[in-house]
N, C-alpha and C positions, 0 to 999 in steps of 0.2 A: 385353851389351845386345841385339844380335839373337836370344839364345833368349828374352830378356824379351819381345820385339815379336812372336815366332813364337806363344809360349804365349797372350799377349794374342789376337791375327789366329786362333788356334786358339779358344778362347771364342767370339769373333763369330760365327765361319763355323758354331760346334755350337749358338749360342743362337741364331741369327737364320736359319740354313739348314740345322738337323739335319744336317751334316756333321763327323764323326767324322775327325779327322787319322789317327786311329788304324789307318783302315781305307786306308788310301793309304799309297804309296810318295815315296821322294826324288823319283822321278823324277819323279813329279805335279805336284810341287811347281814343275817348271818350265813346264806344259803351262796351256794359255791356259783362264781360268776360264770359257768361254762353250762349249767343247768338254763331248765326250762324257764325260771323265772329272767335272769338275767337275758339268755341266750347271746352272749357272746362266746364268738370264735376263739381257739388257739392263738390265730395269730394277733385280734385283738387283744388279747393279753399283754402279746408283745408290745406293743403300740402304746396301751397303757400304762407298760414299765418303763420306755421311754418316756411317754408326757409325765409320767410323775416324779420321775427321777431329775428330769427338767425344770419342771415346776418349782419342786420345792428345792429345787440343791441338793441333794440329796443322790448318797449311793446304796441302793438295796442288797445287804449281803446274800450272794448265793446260797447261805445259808436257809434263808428264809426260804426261797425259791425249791429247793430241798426238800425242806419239811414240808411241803404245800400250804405255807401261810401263803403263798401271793393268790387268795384262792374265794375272799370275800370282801365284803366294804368294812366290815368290823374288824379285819386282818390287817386290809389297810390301810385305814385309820390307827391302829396299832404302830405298825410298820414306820407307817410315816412317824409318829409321834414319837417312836423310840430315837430313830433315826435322827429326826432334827432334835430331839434332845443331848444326843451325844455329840451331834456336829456343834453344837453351843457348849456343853461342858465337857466332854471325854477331851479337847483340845486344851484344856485348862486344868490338868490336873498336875 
């Protein structure tokens, strides 16, 4: 499931912010997307919370957003994965 959400969250970041996974390491992957590695904007952020939230169906609790989990690709691959896993079983309990 999370290579499925990685590969998905890799499309966004190459169709919406010409970034290439390819050229980045693991380690990136834990570094806050508003830094120098990433170097996306503020309002890319925003943009991203929309296409993912689109994407996958999915509602990201303000929560997250709070804590500054919306803040890496390994947060978001989290995020998402928790996410679509409560939209599949939290509705079936």
């Amino acid at each position: 499931m999370n290579e499925e959400i990685f590969q998905r969250l890799q499309k966004i970041f190459f169709t919406r912010f010409n970034i290439d996974f390819k050229s980045k390491s693991t380690m990136d992957y834990e570094k806050h997307l508003l830094g120098e590695d990433w170097g996306l904007k503020p309002r890319d952020l925003l943009v991203l919370f929309i296409d993912i939230e689109s994407q996958f169906g999915i509602s990201i609790s303000e929560k997250e957003i709070e804590r500054g989990n919306f803040s890496s690709i390994n947060n978001l691959v989290r995020i998402i994965s928790t996410e679509t896993a409560c939209k599949i079983g939290c509705g079936m309990r």
